[in-house]
N, C-alpha and C positions, 0 to 999 in steps of 0.2 A: 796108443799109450794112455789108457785109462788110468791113474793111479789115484787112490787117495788121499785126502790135502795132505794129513800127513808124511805119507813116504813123500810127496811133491815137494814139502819142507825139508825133509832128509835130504833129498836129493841134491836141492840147491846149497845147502850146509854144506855139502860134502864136496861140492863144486868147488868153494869159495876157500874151506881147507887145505883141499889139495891143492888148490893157485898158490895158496899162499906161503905152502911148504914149498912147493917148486920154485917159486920168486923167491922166498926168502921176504918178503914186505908185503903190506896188503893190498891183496888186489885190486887192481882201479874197472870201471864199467868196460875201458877200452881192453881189458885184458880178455876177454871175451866177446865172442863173433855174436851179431845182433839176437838171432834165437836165444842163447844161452842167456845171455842178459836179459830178456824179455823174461823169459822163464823164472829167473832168478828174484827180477824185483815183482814179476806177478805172485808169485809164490810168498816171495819175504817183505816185502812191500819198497820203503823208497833203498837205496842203496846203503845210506849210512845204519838205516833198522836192520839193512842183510849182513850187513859186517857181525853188528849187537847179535842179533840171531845166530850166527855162526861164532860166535864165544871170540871173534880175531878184533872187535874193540869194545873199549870199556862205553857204557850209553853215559852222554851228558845227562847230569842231573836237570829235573824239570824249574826252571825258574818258579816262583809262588807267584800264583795269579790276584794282581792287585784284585783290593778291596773296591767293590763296586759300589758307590753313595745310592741311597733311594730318593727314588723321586716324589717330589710332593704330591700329593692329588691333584689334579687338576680339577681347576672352579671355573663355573660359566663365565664367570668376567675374563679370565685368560686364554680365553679358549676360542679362538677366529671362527672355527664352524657357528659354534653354539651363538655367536654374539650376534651372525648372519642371520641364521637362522630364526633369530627373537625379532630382529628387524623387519621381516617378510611379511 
């Protein structure tokens, strides 16, 4: 079964479609036998990205990544190596 990544993508889409027609609700990992579900999140990656990937849930918005403060420079007075080091 050589396929590439795309149709590999296809494939698990269409896995997760069809579950989810047949159930009626979306599929959970255990609704599929351990290959399939390997296949599926190797393919689509973690489970909630394979749903998103299959159109069957909407993706959580990305929180905004706080603002990260800069650090001052570091001076030989603050600095334990360098103060050692002047010592020797």
């Amino acid at each position: 079964m050589d396929m590439a990544l795309d149709e590999k993508k296809q494939w698990a889409i269409l896995q997760l479609q069809e579950k989810q027609r047949r159930l009626g609700r979306l599929p959970k990992k255990d609704d599929f036998d351990e290959t399939d579900r390997a296949r599926i999140k190797a393919f689509l990656g973690p489970w909630p990205r394979a749903l998103e990937a299959a159109g069957l849930k909407e993706a959580k918005p990305k929180p905004p990544k706080p603002h990260k403060r800069k650090k001052a420079a570091n001076t030989a007075g603050n600095h334990p190596e360098k103060e050692r080091e002047s010592l020797e």
